[in-house]
N, C-alpha and C positions, 0 to 999 in steps of 0.2 A: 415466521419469526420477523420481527423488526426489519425495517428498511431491505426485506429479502429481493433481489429480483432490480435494483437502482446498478448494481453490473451487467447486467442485461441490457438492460435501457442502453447505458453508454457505448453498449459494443452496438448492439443496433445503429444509433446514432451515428456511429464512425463508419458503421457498414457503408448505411446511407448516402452520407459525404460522399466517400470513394466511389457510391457509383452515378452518382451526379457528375463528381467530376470526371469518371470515366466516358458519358454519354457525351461531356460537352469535348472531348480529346476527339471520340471518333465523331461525333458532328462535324465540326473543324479536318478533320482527317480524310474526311469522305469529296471534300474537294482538292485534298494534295495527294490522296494516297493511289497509287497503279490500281486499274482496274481491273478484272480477273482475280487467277488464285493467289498472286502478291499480295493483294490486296486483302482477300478474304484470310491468309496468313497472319499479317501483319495482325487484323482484328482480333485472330483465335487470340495470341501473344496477348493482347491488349485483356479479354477479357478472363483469360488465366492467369494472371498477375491478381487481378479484382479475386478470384472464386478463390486462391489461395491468401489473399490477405482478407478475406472474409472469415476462412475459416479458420485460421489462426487467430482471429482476434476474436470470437466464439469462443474459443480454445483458451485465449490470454484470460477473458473476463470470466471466467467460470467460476460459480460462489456457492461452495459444498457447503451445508448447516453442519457447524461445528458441533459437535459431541463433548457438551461440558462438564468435565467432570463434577463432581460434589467434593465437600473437605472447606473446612475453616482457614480466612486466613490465607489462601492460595490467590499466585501472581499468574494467571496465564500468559501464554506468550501471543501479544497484541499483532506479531507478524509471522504470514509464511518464508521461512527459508531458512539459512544458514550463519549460525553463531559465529561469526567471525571476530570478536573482542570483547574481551569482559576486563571489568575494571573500574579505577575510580572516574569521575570528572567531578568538575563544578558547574551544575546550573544554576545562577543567582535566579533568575527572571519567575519560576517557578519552587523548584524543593529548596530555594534561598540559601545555594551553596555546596559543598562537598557533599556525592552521594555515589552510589554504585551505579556504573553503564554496564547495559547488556545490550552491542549491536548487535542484528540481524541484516544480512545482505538478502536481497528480491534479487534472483534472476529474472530473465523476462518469463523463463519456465515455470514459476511460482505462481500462488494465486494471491492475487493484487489486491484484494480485502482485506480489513483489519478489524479487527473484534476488541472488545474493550476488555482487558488485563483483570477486572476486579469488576466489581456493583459498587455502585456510590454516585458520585455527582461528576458531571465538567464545571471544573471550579474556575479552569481559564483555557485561553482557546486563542493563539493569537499565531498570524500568517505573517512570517518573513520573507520578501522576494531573495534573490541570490543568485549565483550561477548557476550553470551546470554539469558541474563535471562529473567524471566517470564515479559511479557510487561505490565500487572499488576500491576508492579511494580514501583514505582515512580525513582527511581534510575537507570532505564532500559534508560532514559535519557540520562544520563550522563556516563553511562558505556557503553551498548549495540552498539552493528556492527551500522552503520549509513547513511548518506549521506545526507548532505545538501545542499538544494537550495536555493539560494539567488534571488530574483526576484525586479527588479525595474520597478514602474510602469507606464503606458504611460499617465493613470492618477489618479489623477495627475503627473506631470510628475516626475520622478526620484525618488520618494519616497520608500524607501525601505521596502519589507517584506520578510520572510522566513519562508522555510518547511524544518523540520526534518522529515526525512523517517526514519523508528527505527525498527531495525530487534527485534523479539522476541525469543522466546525457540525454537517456531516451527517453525518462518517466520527463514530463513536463507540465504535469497536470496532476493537481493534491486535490482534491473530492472533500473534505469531511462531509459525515451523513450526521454530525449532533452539533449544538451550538452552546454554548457558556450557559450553565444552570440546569442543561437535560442532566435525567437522570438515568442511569444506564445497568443493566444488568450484566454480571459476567458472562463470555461468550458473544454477547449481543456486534453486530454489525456497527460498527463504527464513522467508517472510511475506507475510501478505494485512492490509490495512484498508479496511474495510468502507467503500465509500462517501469522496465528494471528502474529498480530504485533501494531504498536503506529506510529499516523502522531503527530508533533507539529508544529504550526502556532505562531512566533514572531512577533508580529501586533507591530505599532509604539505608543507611549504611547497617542499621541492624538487620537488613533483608537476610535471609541463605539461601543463597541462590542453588540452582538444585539443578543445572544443564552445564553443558560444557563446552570447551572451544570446538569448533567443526561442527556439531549435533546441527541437526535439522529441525527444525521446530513446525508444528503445526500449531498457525492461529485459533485462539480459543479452545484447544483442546492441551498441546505440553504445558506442564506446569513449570514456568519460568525460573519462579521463584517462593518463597512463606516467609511469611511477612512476621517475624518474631519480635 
């Protein structure tokens, strides 16, 4: 499938760093640290921290092939986690104005992929920097690092929707894997954010929405929403 396996890579990558700079800790360490078992101690310490934050982050990037359903007209839900708000907003920038929010909170326990909600096209695609506050936070919205996706859909045809990508405290780092103009199939691999963070879904106000507050959602596979 599409972009499979670019979660992989980055946990790699992160492995990597970590034990670079763990080599350059005990290099440097090896002319301050007690020699003997203190010393071979201190080491174990050093490199049991690395073998657990290894395999936790194995663990954090891990990107199951979603299982997409079939059906007309369906909003899948573009993030792993938990339905924490449903309701109106206004995005001007993309659906040009009042439509329905469906947030989803990322623990760091979730998986950090995001699949795209519908087939259609990215019709916009633009990165806001920001803070970062706890994505807990209802506010992390409208303040936090970002990047939105604008998507129109093939069907019905042209009908717009959009996903907020929403850095958190820890997430600090927003991935998209498509650019303005690709075109994408439902289910398909989208985007990764590094660590706990918030997906938000602007459905069009005639959407019915079909989840509810608390439910957990699995990307590309719960159906969000039908698009009416």
């Amino acid at each position: 499938m599409k972009h499979s396996g670019k979660a992989r890579k980055a946990a790699y990558r992160l492995i990597l760093i970590a034990l670079l700079v763990l080599f350059v800790i005990l290099a440097v360490s090896a002319f301050v640290l007690p020699k003997g078992s203190l010393g071979l101690v201190i080491f174990s310490v050093f490199a049991a921290v690395w073998l657990i934050f290894a395999l936790f982050t194995l663990y954090f990037f891990r990107d199951p092939d979603a299982r997409v359903p079939a059906g007309a007209n369906l909003v899948l839900a573009p993030g792993h986690g938990k339905v924490d708000a449903i309701g109106t907003a206004t995005e001007p920038a993309f659906m040009g104005g009042e439509c329905q929010r469906v947030s989803i909170f990322l623990s760091v326990f979730d998986v950090h992929v995001q699949n795209a909600p519908l087939s259609g096209r990215v019709a916009y695609l633009k990165y806001t920097p920001g803070q970062f506050l706890n994505a807990l936070k209802a506010e992390s919205a409208v303040h936090n690092e970002n990047a939105l996706l604008g998507f129109e859909a093939a069907e019905p045809r042209g009908l717009k929707l959009g996903v907020r990508l929403i850095a958190g405290v820890i997430a600090r780092r927003i991935v998209p894997f498509v650019q303005q103009g690709d075109e994408v199939a439902r289910g398909e691999r989208v985007s990764l954010i590094q660590f706990g963070s918030r997906v938000d879904v602007y459905l069009p106000r005639a959407a019915r929405i079909t989840v509810r507050l608390n439910d957990h959602v699995v990307a590309g596979e719960t159906v969000l929403a039908v698009l009416e």
